[in-house]
MMTF fields as JSON, N, C-alpha, C and O atoms, coordinates in Angstrom:
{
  "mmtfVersion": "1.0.0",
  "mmtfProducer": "UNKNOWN",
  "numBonds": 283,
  "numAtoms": 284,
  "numGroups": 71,
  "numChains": 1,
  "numModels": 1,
  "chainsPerModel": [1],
  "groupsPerChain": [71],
  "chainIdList": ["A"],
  "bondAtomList": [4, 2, 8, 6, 12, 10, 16, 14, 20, 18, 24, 22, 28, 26, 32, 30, 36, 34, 40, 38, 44, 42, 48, 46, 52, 50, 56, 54, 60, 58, 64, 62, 68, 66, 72, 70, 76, 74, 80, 78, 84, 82, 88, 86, 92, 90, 96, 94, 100, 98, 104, 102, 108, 106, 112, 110, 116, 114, 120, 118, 124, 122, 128, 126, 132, 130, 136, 134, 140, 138, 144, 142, 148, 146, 152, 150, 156, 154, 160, 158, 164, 162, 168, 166, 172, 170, 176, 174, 180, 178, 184, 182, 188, 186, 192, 190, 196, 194, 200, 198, 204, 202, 208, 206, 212, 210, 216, 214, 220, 218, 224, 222, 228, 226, 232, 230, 236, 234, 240, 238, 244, 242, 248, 246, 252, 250, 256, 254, 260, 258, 264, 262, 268, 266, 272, 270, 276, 274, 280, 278],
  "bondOrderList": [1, 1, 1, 1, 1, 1, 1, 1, 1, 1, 1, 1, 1, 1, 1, 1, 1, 1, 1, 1, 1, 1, 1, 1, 1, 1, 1, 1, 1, 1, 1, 1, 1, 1, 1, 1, 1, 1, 1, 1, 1, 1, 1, 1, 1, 1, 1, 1, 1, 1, 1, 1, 1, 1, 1, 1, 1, 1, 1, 1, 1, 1, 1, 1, 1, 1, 1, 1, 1, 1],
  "groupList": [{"groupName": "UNK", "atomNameList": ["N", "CA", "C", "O"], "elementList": ["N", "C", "C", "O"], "formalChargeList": [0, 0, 0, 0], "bondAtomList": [1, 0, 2, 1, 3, 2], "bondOrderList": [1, 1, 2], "singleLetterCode": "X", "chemCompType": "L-PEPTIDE LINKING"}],
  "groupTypeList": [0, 0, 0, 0, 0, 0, 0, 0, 0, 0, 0, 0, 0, 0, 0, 0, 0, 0, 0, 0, 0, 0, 0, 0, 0, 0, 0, 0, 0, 0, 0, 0, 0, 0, 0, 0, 0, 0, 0, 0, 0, 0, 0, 0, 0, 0, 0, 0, 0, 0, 0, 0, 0, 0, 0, 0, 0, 0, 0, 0, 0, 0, 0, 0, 0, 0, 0, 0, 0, 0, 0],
  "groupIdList": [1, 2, 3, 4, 5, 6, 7, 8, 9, 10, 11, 12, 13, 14, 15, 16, 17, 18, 19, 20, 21, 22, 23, 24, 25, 26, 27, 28, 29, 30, 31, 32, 33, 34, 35, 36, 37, 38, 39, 40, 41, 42, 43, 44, 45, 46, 47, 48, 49, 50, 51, 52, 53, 54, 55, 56, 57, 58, 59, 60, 61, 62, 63, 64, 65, 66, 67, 68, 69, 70, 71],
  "secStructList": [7, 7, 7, 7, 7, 7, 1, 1, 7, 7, 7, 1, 2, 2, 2, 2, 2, 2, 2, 2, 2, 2, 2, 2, 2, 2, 2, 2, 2, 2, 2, 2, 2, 2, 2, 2, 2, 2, 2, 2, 2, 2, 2, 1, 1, 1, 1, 2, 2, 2, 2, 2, 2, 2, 2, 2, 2, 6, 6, 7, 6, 2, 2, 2, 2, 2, 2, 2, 2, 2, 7],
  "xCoordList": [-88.996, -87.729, -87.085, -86.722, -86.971, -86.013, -84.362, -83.594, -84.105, -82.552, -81.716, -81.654, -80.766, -80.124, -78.882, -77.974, -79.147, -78.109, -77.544, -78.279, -76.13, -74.885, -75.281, -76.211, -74.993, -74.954, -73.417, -73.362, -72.271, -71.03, -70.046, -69.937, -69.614, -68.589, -67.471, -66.812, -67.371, -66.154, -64.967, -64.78, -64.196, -62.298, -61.91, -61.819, -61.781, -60.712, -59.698, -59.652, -58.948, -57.449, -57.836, -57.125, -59.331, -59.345, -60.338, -61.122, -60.149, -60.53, -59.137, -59.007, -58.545, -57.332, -56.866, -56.646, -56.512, -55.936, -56.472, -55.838, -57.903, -58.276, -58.219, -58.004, -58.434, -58.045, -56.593, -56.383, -55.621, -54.271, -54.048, -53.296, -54.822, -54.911, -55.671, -55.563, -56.35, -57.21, -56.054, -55.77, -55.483, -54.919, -53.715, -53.051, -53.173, -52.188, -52.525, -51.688, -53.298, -54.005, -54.498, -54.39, -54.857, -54.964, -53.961, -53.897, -53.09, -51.732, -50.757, -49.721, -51.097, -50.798, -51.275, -50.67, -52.918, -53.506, -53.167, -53.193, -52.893, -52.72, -50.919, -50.417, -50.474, -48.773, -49.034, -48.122, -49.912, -50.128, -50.655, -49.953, -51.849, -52.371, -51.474, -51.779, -50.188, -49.436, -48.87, -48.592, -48.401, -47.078, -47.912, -47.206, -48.547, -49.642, -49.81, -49.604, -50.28, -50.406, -49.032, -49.093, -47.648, -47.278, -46.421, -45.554, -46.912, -46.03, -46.725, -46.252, -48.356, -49.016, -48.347, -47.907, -48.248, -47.293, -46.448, -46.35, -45.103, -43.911, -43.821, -42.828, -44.691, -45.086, -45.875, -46.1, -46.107, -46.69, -46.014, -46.529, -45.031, -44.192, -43.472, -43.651, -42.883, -41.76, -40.785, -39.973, -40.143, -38.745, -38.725, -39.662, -37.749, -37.568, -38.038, -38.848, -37.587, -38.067, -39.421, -39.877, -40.193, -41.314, -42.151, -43.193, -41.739, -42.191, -42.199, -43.194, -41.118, -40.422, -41.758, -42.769, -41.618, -42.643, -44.552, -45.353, -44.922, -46.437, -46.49, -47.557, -45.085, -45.264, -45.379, -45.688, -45.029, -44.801, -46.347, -46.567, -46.758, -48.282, -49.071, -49.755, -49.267, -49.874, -49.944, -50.939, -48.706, -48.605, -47.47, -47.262, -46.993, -46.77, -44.985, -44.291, -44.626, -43.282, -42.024, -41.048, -42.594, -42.219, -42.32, -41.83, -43.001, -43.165, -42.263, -42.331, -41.556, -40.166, -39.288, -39.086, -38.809, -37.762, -37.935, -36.974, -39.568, -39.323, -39.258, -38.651, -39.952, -39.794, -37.791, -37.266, -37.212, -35.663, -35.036, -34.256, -35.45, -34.927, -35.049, -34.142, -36.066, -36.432, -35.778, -35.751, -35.471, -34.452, -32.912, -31.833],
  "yCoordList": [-47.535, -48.113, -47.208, -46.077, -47.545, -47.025, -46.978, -47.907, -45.892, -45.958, -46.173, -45.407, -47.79, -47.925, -46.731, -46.395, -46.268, -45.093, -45.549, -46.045, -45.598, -45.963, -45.4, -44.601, -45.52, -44.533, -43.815, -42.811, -44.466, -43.977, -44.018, -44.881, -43.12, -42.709, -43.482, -43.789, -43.717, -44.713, -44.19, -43.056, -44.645, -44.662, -44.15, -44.696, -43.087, -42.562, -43.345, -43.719, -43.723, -44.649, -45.915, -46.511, -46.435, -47.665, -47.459, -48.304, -45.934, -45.804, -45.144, -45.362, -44.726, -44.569, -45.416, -45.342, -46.921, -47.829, -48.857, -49.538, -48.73, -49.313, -49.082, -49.827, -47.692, -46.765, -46.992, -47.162, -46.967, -47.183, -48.74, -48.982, -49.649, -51.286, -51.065, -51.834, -49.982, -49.896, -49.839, -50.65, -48.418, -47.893, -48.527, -48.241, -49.546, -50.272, -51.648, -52.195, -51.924, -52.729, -52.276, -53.108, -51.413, -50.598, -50.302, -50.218, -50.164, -49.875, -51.123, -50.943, -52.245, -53.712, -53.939, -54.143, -53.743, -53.874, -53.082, -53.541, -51.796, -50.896, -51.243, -50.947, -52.032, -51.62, -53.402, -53.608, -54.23, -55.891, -55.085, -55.095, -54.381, -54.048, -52.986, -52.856, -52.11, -51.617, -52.211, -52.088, -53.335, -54.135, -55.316, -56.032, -55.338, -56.127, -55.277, -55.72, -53.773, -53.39, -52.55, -51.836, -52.777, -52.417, -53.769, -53.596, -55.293, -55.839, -56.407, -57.049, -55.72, -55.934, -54.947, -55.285, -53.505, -53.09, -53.123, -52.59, -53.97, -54.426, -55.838, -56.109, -56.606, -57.618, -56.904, -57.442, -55.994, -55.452, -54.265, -53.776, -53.722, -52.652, -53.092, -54.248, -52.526, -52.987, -52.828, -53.485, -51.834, -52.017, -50.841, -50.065, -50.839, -50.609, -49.088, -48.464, -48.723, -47.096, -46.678, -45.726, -48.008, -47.389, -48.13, -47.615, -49.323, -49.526, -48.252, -47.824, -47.802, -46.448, -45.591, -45.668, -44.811, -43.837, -44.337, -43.469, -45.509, -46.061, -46.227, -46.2, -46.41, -46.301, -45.409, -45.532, -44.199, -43.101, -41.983, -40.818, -42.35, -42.448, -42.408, -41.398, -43.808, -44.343, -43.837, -43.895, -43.35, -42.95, -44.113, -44.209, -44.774, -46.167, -46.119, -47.131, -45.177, -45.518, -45.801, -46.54, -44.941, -45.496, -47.004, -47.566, -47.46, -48.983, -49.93, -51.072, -49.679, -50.211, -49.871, -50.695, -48.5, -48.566, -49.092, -49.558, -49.123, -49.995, -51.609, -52.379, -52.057, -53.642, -53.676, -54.674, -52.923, -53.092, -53.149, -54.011, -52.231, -51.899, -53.296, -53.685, -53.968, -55.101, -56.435, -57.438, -56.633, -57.519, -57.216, -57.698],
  "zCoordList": [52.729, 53.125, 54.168, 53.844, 55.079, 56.348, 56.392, 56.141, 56.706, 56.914, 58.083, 59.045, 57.875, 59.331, 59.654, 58.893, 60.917, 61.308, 62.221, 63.076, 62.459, 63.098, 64.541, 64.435, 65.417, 66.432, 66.866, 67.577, 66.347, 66.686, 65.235, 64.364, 65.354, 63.875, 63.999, 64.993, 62.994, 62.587, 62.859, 62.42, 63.4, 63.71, 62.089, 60.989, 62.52, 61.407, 61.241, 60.068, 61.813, 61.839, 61.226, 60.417, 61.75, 60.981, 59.844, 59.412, 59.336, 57.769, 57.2, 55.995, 57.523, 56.882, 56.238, 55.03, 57.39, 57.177, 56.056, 55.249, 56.291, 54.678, 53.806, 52.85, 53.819, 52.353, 51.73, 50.529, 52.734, 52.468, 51.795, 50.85, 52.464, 52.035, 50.506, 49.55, 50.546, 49.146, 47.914, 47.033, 48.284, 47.235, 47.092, 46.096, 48.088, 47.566, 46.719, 46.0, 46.827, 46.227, 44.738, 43.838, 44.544, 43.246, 42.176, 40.949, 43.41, 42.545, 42.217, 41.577, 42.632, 42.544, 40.81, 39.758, 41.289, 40.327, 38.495, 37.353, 39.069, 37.866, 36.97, 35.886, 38.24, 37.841, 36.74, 35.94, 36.768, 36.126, 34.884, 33.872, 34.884, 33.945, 33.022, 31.836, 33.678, 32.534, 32.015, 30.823, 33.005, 32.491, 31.272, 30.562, 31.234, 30.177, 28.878, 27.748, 29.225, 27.804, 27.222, 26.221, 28.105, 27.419, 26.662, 25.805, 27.233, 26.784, 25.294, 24.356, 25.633, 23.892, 23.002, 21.903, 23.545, 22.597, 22.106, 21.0, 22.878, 22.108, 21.422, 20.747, 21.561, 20.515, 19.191, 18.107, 19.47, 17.878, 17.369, 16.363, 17.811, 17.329, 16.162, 15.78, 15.701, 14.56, 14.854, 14.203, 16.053, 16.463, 17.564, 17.752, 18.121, 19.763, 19.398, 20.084, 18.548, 18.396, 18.634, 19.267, 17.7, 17.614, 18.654, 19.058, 19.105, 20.916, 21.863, 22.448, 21.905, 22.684, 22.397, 23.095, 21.331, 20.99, 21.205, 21.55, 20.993, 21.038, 22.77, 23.383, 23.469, 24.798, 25.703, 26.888, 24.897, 25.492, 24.54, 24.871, 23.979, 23.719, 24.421, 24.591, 25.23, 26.014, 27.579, 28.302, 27.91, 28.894, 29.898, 31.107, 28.823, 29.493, 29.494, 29.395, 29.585, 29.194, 30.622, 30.752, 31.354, 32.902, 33.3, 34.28, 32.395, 32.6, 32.149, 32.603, 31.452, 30.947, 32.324, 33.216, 32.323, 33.654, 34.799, 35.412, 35.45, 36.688, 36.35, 37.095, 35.137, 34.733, 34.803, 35.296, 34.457, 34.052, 35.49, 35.894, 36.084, 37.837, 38.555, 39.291, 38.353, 39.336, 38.287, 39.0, 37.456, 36.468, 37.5, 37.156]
}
């Protein structure tokens, strides 16, 4: 098997710029998926306390204040 080789290096700027399209996109992605498990956690808590504390467990507890900010 042979390897195809580029002859000219890629535009930094237009790898930046994807990377940047990447990681915002990631972070689209990651901010659905907190807001999901933490909203499994407060359907199964027993009360705001112990939502509070299983969220802050998780790592998830920042996820309440920006859900409240954008309300």
């Amino acid at each position: 098997m042979t390897w195809a080789r580029h002859s000219s290096r890629p535009d930094p700027a237009e790898d930046q710029s994807r990377m940047a399209g990447v990681r915002a996109e990631e972070e689209v992605r990651l901010t659905l998926q907190n807001g999901r498990a933490a909203r499994t956690v407060a359907g199964h808590a027993s009360d705001a306390l112990d939502c509070a504390e299983l969220l802050a467990m998780l790592g998830l507890e920042g996820v309440q204040k920006k859900h409240a900010q954008r309300i």
